[in-house]
N, CA, C and O of each residue as an XYZ file, in Angstrom:
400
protein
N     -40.793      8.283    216.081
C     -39.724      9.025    216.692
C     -39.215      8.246    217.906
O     -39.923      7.808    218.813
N     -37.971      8.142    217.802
C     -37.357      6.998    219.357
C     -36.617      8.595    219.838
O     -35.993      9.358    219.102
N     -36.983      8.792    221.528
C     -36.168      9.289    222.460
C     -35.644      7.934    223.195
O     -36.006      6.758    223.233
N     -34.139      9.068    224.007
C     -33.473      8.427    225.027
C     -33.141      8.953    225.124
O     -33.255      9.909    224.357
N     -32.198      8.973    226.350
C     -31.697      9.457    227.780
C     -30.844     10.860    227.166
O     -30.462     11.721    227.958
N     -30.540     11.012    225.369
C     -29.532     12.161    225.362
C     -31.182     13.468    224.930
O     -31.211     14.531    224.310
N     -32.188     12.733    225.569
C     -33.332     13.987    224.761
C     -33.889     14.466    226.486
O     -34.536     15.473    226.774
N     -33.569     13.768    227.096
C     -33.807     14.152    228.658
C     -33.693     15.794    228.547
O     -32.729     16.434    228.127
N     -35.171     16.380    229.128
C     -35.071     17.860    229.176
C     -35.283     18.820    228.561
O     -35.416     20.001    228.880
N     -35.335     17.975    227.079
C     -35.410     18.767    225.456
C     -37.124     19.103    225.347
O     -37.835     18.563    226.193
N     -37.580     19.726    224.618
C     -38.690     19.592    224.110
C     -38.800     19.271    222.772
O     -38.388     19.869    221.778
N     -39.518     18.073    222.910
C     -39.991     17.170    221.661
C     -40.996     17.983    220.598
O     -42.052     18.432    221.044
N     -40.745     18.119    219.556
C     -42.082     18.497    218.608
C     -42.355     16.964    217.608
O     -41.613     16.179    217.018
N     -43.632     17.073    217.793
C     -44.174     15.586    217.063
C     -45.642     15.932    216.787
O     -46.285     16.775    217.413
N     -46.068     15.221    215.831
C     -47.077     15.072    215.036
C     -48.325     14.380    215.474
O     -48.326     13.249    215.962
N     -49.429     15.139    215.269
C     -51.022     14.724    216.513
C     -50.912     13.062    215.242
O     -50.824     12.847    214.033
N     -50.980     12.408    216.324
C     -51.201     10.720    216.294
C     -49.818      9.868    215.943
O     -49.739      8.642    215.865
N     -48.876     10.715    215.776
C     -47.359     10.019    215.606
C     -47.173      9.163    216.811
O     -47.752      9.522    217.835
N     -46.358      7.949    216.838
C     -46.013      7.071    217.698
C     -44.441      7.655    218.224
O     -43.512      7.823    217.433
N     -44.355      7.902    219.604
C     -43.214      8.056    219.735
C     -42.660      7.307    220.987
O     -43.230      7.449    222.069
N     -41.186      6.244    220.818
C     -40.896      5.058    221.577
C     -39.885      6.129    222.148
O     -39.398      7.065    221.513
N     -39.643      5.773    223.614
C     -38.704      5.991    224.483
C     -38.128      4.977    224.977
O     -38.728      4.163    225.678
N     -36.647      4.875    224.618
C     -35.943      3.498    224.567
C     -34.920      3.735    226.140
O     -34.296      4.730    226.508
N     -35.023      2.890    226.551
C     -33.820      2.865    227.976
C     -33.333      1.742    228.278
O     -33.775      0.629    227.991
N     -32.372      2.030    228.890
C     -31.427      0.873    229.388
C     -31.871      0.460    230.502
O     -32.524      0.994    231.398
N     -31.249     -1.010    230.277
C     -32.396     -1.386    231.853
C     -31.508     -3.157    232.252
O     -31.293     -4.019    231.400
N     -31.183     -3.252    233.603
C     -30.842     -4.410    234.172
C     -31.438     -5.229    234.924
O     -30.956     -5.178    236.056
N     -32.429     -6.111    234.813
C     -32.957     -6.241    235.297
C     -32.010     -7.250    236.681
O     -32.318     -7.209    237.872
N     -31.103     -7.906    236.216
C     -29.959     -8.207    237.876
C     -30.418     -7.572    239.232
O     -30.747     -8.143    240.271
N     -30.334     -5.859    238.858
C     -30.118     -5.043    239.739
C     -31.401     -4.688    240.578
O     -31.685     -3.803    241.386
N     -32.143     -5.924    239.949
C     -34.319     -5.147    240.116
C     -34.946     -4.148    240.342
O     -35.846     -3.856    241.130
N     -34.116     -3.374    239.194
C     -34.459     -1.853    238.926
C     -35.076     -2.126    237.712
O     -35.095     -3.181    237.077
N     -35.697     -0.796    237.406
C     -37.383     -1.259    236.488
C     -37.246      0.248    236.284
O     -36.901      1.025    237.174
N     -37.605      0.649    234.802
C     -38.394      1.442    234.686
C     -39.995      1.907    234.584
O     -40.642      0.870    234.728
N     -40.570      2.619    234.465
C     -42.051      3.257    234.743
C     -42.170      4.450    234.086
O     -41.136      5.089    233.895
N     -43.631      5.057    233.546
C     -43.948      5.899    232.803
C     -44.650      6.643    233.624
O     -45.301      6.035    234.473
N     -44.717      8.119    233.606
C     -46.037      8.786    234.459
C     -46.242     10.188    232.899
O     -45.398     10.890    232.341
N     -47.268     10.090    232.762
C     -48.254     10.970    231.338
C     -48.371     11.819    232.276
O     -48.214     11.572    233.472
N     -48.795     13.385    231.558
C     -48.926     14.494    232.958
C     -50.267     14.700    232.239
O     -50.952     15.527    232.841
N     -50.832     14.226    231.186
C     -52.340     14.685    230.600
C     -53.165     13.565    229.754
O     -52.848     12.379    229.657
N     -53.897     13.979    229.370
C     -54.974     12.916    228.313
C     -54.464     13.658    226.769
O     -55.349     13.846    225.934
N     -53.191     14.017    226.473
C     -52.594     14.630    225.226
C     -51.827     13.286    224.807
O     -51.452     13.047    223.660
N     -51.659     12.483    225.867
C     -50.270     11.585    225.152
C     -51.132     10.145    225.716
O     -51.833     10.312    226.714
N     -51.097      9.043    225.225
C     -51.485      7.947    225.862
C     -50.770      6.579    225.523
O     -50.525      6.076    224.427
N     -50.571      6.237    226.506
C     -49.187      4.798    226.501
C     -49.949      3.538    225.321
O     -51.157      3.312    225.387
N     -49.311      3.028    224.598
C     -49.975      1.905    223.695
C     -49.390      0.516    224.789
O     -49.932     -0.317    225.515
N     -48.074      0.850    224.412
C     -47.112     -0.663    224.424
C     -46.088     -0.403    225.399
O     -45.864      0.791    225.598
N     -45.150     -1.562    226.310
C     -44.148     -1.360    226.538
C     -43.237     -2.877    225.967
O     -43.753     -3.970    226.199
N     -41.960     -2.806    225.268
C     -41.838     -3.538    224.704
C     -40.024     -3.985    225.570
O     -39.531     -3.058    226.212
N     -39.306     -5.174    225.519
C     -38.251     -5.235    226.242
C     -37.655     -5.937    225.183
O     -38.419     -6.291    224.285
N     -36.468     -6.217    225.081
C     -35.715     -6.830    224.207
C     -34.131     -6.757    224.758
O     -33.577     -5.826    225.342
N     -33.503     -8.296    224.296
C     -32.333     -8.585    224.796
C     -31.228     -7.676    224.105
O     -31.259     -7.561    222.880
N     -30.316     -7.069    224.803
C     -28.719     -6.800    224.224
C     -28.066     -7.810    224.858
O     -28.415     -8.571    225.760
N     -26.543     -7.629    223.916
C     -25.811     -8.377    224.828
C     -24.407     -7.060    224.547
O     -23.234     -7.221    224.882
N     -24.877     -6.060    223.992
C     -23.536     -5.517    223.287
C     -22.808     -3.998    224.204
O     -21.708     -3.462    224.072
N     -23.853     -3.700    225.022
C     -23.449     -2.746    226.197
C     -23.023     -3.523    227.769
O     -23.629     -4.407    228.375
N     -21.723     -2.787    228.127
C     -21.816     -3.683    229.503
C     -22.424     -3.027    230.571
O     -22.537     -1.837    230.867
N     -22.843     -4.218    231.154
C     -24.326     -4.113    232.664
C     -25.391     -3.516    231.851
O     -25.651     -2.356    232.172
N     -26.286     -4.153    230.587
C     -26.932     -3.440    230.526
C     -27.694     -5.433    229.662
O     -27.027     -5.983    228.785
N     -28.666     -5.899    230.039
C     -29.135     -6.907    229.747
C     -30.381     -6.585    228.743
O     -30.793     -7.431    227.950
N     -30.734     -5.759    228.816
C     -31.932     -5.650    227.911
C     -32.416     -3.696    227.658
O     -31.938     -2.863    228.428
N     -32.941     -3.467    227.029
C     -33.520     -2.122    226.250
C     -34.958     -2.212    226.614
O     -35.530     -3.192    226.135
N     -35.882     -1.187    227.563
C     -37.119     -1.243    227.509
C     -37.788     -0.197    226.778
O     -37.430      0.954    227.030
N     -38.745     -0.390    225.869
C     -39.257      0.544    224.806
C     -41.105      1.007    225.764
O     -41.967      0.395    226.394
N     -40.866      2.285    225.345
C     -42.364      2.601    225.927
C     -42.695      2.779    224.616
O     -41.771      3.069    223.856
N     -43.909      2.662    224.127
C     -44.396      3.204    223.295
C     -45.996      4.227    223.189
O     -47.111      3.715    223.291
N     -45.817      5.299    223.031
C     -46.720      6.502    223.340
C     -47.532      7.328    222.075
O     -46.769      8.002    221.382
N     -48.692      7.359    221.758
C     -49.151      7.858    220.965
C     -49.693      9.506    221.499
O     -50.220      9.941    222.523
N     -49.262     10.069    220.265
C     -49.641     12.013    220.388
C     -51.086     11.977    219.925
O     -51.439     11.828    218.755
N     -52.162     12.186    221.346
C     -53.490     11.785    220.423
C     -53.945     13.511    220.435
O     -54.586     13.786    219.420
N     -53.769     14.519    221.230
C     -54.563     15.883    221.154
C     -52.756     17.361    220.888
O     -51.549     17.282    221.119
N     -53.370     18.071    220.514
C     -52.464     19.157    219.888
C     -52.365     19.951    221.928
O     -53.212     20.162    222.795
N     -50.687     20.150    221.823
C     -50.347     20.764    222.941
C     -49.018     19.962    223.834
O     -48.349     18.929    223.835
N     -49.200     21.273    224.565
C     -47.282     20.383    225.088
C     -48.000     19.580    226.555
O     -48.941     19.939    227.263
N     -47.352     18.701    226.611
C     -47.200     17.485    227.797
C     -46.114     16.994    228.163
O     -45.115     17.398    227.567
N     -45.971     16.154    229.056
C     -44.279     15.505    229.650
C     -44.888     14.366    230.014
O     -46.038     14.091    230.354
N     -43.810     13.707    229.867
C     -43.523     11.894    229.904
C     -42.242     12.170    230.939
O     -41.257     12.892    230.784
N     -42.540     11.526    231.778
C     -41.698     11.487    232.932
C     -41.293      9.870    233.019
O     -42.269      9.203    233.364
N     -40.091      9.081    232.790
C     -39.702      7.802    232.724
C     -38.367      7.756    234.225
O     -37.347      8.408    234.447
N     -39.015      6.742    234.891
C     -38.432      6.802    236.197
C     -38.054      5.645    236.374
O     -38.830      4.709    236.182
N     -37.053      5.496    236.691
C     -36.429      4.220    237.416
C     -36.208      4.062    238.472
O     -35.516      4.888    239.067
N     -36.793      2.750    239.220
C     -36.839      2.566    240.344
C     -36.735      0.933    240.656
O     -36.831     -0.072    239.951
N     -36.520      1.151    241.902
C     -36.504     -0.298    242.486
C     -38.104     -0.694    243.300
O     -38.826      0.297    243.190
N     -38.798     -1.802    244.037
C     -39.924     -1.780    244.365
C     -40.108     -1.404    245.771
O     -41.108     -0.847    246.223
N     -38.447     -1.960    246.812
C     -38.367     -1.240    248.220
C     -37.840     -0.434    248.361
O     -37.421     -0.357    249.516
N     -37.424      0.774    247.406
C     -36.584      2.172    247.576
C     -37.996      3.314    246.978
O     -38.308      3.257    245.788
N     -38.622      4.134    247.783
C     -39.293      5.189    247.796
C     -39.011      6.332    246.806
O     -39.888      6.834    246.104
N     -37.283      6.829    246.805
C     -36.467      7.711    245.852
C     -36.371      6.722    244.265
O     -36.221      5.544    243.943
N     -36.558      8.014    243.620
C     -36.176      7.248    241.705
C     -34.389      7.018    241.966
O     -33.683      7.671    242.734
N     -34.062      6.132    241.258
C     -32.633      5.851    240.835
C     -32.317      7.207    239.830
O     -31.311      7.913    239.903
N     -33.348      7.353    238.966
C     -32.797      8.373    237.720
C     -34.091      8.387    237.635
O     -34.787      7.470    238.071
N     -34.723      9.824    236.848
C     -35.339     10.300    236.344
C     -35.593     11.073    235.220
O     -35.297     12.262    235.344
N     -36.130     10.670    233.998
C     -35.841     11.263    232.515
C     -37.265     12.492    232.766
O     -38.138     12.492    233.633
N     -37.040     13.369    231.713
C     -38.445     13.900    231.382
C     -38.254     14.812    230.080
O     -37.272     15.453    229.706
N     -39.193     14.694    229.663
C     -39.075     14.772    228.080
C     -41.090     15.355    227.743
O     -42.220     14.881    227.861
N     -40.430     16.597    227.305
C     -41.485     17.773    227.175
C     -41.802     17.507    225.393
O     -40.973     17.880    224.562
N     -43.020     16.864    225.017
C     -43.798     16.888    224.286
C     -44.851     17.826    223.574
O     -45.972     18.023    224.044
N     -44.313     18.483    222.198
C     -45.354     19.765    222.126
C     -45.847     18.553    220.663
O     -44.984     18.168    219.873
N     -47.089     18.183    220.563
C     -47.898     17.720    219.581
C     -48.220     19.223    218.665
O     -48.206     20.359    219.137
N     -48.465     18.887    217.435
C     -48.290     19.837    216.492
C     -49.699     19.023    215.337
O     -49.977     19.532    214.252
């Protein structure tokens, strides 16, 4: 299952051990970065994967989280973007996970 930015807020239903990638846009120019925060031991990060576009503008590359549904129950994946000397997120996704 791939989320992005139009599932921000939704609650996800997915399958105990399904892989599910959260894809975002990302510049790295701007040395803004995204980051993952798990709210439990229900969901656990495998991979994060990056890859070039060239086909959106200001947008240099796609960063993929990739997250496995290991226990039955709802959790949130909170994906934050930030810079490393700004304290405040640029944007903040969150995306409510009910494993089934």
């Amino acid at each position: 299952m791939i989320l992005d930015e139009k599932d921000n807020s939704c609650i996800i239903p997915v399958k105990l051990n399904e892989t599910i990638e959260i894809k975002v846009k990302e510049n790295p120019s701007t040395c803004s970065h995204w980051v993952i925060e798990i709210g439990d031991d229900k969901l656990r990060p495998i991979d994060t994967l990056k890859s070039d576009v060239d086909t959106d503008f200001g947008v240099s590359r796609y960063r993929t989280f990739r997250i496995k549904a290991m226990k039955k129950g709802k959790s949130t994946i909170n994906t934050i973007q930030t810079r490393n000397w700004i304290k405040v997120p640029i944007k903040k996704l969150e995306f409510i996970i009910n494993v089934q």
